[in-house]
C-alpha positions as CSV (number, residue, x, y, z in Angstrom):
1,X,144.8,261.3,-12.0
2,X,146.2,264.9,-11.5
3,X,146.4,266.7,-14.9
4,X,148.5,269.8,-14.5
5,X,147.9,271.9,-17.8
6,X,151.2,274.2,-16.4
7,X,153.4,271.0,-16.8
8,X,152.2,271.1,-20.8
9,X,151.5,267.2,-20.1
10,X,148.3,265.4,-20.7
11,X,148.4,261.7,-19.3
12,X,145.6,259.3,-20.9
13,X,145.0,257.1,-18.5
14,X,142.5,253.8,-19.2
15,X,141.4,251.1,-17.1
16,X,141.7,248.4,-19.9
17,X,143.3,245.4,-19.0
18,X,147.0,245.3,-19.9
19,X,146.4,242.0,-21.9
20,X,144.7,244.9,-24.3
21,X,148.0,247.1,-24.5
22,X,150.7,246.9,-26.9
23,X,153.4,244.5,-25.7
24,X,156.1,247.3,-26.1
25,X,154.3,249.4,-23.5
26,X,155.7,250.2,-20.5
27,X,154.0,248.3,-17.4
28,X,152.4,251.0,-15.3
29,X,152.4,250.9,-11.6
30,X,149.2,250.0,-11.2
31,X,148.4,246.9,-12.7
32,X,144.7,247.8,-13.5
33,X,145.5,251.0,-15.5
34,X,147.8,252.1,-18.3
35,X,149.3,255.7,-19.4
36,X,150.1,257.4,-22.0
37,X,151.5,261.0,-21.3
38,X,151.2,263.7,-24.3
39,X,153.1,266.4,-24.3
40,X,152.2,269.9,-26.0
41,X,154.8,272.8,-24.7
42,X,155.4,273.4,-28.1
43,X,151.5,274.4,-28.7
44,X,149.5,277.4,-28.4
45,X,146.3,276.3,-27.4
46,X,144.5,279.4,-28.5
47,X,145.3,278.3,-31.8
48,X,142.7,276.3,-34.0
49,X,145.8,274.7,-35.8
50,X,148.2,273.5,-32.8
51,X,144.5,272.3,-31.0
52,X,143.9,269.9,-33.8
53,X,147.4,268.9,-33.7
54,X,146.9,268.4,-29.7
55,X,143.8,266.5,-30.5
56,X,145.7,264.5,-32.9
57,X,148.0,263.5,-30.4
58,X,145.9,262.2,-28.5
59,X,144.2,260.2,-30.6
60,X,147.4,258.7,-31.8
61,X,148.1,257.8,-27.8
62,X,144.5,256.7,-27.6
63,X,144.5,254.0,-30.2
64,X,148.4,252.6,-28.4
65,X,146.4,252.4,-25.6
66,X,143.7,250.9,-26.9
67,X,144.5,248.7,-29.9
68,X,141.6,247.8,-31.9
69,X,143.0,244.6,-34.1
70,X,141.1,244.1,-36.8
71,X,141.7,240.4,-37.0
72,X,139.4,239.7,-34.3
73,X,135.9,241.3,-34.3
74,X,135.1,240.8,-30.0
75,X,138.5,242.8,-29.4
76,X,138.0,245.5,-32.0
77,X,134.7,246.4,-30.6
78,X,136.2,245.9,-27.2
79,X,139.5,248.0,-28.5
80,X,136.8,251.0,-30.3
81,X,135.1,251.6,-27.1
82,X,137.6,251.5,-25.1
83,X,139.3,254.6,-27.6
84,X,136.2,256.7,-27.5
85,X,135.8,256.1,-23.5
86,X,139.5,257.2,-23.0
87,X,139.3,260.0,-25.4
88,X,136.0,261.4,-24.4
89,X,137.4,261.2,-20.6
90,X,140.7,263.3,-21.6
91,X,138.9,265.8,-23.2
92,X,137.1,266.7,-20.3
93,X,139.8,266.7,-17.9
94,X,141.8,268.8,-20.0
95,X,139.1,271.4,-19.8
96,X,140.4,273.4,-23.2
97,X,137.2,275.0,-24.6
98,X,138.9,274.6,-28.4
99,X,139.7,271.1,-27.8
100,X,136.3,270.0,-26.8
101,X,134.8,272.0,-29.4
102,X,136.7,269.6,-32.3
103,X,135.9,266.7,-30.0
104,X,132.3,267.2,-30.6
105,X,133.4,268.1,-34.2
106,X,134.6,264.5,-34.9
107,X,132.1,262.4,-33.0
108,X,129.1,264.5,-33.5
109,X,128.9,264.9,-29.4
110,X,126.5,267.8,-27.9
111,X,127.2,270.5,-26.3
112,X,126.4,269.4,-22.9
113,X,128.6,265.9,-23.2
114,X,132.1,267.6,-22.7
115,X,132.6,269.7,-19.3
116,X,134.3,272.8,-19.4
117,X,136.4,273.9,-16.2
C-alpha cells in the first residue's frame, strides 16, 4: 500500500475475506483485500481536536471494513480483531505522532507498539 500524507488520503486496507465486508462495499481489485480510503484535507493535524476527529474516521472506516455482528459470537471475535489489527496497522503507516499518541490513549498500547516515521 502507498500512503501519500500530501494526497490528505489514508486508505485502510485489510486482508479479511470479502465474505466479512458489508455487501454494499465496493469489490476491490484484489480479491484478498478490501479498502477503505479516509480523507482529511479539511484537518490540521497539529491540532489535538481535528486528530481525534481523523482518528475517528478511521475507526468509523475500520468497523465497515470489519463488521463485528453481534448475532454471532465466532464472527464478532473474528470482526473485533480484525478492527484492532486494521487500525493498529494504519496508525503506524500514517506515521502522525498525535495520532498514535490517542491510539495508545484508547487501547492502552505502549509506547514502543506504534512506529513513528
Amino acid at each position: 500500500m502507498r500512503l501519500e500524507l500530501r494526497t490528505a488520503v489514508l486508505a485502510l486496507l485489510t486482508a479479511a475475506p470479502l465474505s466479512m465486508a458489508p455487501a454494499a462495499a465496493p469489490r476491490p481489485s484484489d480479491p484478498d483485500h478490501a479498502q477503505v480510503v479516509v480523507r482529511f484535507e479539511d484537518l490540521d493535524l497539529s491540532r489535538r481536536s481535528d486528530v481525534a476527529r481523523l482518528y475517528a474516521r478511521m475507526r468509523y472506516a475500520v468497523e465497515t471494513l470489519c463488521p463485528a455482528p453481534s448475532g454471532d459470537v465466532a464472527r464478532f471475535v473474528r470482526g473485533r480483531a480484525c478492527q484492532r489489527d486494521v487500525l493498529q496497522r494504519a496508525v503506524e503507516r500514517a506515521g502522525i505522532p498525535l495520532l498514535a499518541e490517542l491510539h495508545r490513549d484508547h487501547t492502552g498500547g505502549s509506547r514502543d507498539r506504534v512506529v513513528r516515521r
